[in-house]
C-alpha positions in Angstrom: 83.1 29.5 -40.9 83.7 25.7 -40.9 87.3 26.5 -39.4 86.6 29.0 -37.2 83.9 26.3 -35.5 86.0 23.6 -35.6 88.9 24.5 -33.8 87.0 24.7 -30.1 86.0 21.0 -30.9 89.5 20.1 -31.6 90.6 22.2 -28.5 87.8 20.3 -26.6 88.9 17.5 -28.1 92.8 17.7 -27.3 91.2 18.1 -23.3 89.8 14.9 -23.2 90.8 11.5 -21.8 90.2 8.4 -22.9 87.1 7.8 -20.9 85.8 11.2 -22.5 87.0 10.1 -26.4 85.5 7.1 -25.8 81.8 8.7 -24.8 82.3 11.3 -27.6 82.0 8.3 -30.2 78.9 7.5 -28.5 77.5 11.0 -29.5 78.0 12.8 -26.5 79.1 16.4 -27.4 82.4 17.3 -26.2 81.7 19.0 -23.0 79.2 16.1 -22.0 81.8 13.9 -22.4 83.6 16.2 -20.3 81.6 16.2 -17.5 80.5 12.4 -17.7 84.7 11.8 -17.4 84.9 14.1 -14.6 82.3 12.5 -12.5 83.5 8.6 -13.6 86.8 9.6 -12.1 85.4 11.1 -8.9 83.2 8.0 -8.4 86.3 6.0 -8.9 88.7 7.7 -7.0 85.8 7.7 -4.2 85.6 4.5 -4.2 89.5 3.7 -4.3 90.5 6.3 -1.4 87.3 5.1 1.2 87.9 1.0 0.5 91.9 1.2 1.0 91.8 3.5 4.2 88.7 0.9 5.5 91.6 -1.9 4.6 94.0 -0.7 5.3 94.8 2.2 8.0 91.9 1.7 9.7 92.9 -1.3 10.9 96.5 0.1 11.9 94.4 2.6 13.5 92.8 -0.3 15.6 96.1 -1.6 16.2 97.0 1.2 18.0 94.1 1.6 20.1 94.4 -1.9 21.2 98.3 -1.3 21.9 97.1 1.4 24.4 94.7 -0.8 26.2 91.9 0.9 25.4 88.4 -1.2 26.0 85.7 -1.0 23.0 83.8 1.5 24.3 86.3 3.7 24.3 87.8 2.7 21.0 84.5 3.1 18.7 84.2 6.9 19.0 88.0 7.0 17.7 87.1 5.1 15.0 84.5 7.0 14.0 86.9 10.1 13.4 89.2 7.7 11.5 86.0 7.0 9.2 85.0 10.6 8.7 88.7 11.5 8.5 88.9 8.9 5.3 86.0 10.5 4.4 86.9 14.0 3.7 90.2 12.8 2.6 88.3 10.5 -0.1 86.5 13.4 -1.4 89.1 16.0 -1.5 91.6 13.8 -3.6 88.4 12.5 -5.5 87.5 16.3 -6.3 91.3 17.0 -7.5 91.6 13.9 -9.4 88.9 14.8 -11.6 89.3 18.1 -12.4 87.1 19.8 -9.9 89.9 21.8 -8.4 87.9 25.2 -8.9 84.8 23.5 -7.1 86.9 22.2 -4.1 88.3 25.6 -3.3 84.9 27.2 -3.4 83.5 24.1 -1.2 86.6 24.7 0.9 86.1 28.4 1.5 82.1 27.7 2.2 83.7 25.3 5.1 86.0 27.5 6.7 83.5 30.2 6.5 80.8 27.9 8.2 83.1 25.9 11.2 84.6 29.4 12.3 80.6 30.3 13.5 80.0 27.0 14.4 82.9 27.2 16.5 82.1 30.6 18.0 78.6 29.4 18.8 80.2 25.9 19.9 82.8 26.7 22.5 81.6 24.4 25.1 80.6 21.5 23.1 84.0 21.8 21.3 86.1 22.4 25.0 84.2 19.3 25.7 84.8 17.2 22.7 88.9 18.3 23.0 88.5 17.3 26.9 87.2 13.7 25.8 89.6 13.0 23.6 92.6 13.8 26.1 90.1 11.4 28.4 90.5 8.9 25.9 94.2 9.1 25.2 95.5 9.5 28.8 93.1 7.2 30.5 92.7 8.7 33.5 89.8 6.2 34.6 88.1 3.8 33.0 84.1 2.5 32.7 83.3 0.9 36.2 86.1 2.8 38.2 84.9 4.7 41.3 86.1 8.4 40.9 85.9 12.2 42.8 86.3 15.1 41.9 85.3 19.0 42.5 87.4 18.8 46.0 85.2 15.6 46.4 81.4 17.2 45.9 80.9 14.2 43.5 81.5 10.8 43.5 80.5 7.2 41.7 81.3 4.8 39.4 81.9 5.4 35.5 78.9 3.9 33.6 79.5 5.9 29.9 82.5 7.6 28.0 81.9 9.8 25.4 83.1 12.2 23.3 81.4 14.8 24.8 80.0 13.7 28.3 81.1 10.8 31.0 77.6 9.5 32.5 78.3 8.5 36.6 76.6 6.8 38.9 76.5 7.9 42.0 76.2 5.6 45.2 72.5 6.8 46.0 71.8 5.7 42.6 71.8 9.0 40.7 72.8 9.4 37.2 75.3 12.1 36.9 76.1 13.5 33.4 79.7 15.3 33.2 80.8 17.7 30.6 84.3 16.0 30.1 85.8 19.8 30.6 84.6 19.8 34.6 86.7 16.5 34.6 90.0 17.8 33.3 89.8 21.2 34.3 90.1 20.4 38.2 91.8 17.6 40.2 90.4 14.4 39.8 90.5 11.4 42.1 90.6 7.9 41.3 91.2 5.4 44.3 90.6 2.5 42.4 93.2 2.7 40.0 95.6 1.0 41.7 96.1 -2.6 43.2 95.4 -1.6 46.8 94.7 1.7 48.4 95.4 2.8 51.7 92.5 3.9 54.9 92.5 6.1 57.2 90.6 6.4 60.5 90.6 8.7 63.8 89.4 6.9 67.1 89.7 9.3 69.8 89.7 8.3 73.5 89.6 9.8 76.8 92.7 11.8 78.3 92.7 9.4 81.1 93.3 6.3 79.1 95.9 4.2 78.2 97.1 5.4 74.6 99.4 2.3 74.3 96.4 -0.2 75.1 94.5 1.4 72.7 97.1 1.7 70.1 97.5 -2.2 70.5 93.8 -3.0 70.0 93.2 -0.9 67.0 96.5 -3.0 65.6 95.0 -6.2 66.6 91.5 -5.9 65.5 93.3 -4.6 62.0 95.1 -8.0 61.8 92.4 -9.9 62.5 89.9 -8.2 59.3 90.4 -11.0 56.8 89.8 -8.0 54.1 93.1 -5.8 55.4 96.7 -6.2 54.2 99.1 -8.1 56.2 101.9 -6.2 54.1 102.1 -3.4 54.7 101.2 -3.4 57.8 98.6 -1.4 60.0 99.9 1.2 61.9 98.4 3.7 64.3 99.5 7.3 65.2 98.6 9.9 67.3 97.5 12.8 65.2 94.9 15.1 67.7 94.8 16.3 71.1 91.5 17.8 71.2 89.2 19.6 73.6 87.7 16.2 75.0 89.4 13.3 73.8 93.2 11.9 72.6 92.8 11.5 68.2 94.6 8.2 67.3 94.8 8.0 63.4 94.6 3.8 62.3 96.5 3.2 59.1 95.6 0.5 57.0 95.5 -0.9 53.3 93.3 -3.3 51.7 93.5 -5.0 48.1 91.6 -5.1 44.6 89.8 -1.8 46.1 86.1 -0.8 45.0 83.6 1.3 47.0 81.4 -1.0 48.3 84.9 -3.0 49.9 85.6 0.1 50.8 82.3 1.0 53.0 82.1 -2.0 54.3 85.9 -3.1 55.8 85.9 0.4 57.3 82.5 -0.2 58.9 83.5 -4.0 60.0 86.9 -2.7 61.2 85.8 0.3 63.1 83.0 -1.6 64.9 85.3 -4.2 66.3 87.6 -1.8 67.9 84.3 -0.2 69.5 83.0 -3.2 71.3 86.5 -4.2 72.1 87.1 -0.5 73.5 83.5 -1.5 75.5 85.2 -4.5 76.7 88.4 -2.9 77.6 87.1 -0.1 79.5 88.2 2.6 77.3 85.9 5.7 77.2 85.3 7.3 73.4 84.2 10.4 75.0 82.0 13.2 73.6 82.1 17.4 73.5 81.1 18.7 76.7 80.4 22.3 77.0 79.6 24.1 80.5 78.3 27.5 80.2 78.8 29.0 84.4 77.1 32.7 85.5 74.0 33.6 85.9 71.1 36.1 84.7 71.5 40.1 85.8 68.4 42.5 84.6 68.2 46.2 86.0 65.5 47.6 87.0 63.9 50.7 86.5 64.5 51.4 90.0 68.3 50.8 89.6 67.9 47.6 91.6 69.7 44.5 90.4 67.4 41.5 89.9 68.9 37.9 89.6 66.6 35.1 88.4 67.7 32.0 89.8 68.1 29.0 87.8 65.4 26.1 88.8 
């Protein structure tokens, strides 16, 4: 009997490391000891995995993120998956490192089993989170640029950048929020991006005019806006011949654009070449229409009866 009980001690025994030997002595039975090693190691190996990747990728990480330009807002969501990344990492070698390999798979399974119907009931919300993360990476605006999109139904200036949503404030003062997905689905456009951006604007004027004195004001009154580029240079062409009036399209480019720039060269440029149209003699003329007949009823008597206009 004394042999026959000993040897799952010694076979206890023999699994033990020296953390577990060492609580044995204490009194511990041999699978307390057991377990106590087991969860010393995963505390340890916890500990070790989470402080280096805090010391030392996610800095490199940072590095990175600052290579690309990227401002702070746009870097701290990144960061956060780095952290939970670490994380799971931390906890998975943790788990193998102390002999809970059997527990990890189960844990493992329970996760796959649970994100594939959170996934199925999170399309959106994931298409979105995916759609912010190529946001993030290809920087296709930033917080404070003025941007359009949905064939230009929407428009403002980027106040928020998330994983999930972009938050945009429109120019009446509205607060717009934007799955990210309606923002990399369709064509989006950014005006600002650039150093200087380039207007457009049709003046029309009356058939009987002088196109090349009113080509030469509209050039004039551009060089004279202390707001529009010298270089390159504003140009005018003659895009419409409409039902009423001669469509002259002015060219012109202004630096460092924003919106409110924008709105207000345009207005100051446009309402010079009006007064000096005024001044000039050259008409800006309206739609006309002329409707010509005039009114027939029929009588019961067969007798044509025209009411005459007063």
């Amino acid at each position: 009997m004394s042999v026959g009980s000993a040897a799952p001690l010694q076979s206890g025994a023999a699994d033990l490391g020296l953390i577990g030997n060492a609580l044995e002595e204490t009194g511990l039975s041999a699978a307390q000891a057991g377990l106590a090693e087991g969860a010393i190691k995963f505390v340890v190996a916890l500990a070790a995995i989470w402080v280096i990747g805090r010391l030392v990728f996610v800095p490199l990480i940072e590095r990175a993120l600052d290579r690309r330009d990227l401002d702070e807002h746009a870097k701290n969501p990144l960061l956060l998956l780095t952290r939970f990344g670490i994380a799971f990492l931390a906890l998975a070698i943790a788990f193998s490192f102390a002999g809970f390999g059997n527990l990890l798979v189960s844990m493992a399974g329970i996760a796959a089993a649970g994100a594939l119907a959170v996934g199925l009931a999170m399309q959106n919300v994931i298409s979105n989170f995916v759609a912010g993360v190529f946001i993030y990476t290809d920087k296709p605006f930033r917080i404070g640029d003025w941007i359009e999109w949905d064939d230009g139904t929407y428009a403002g200036v980027v106040e928020d950048i998330s994983l999930r949503v972009t938050r945009v404030r429109t120019f009446d003062n509205e607060l717009l929020t934007v799955p990210n997905s309606s923002l990399t689905e369709s064509v989006l456009k950014n005006p600002v991006d650039a150093d200087k951006l380039r207007l457009k604007f049709v003046f029309g004027i009356g058939y009987d005019d002088d196109i090349q004195q009113a080509t030469d004001i509209i050039v004039e009154e551009a060089k004279r806006h202390p707001d529009i580029m010298d270089d390159p240079a504003p140009s005018v062409r003659l895009t419409e011949l409409g039902s009423s009036d001669v469509g002259l399209q002015s060219r012109f480019w202004i630096e460092n654009p924003s919106r409110g720039d924008f709105v207000r060269t345009r207005g100051e440029y446009v309402t010079a070449v009006k007064q000096r149209f005024d001044e000039e003699g050259i008409d800006i003329p309206y739609p006309v229409r002329t409707l010509e007949g005039g009114l027939h009823l029929e009588s019961g008597s067969d007798q044509s009866v025209v009411q005459p206009a007063e």
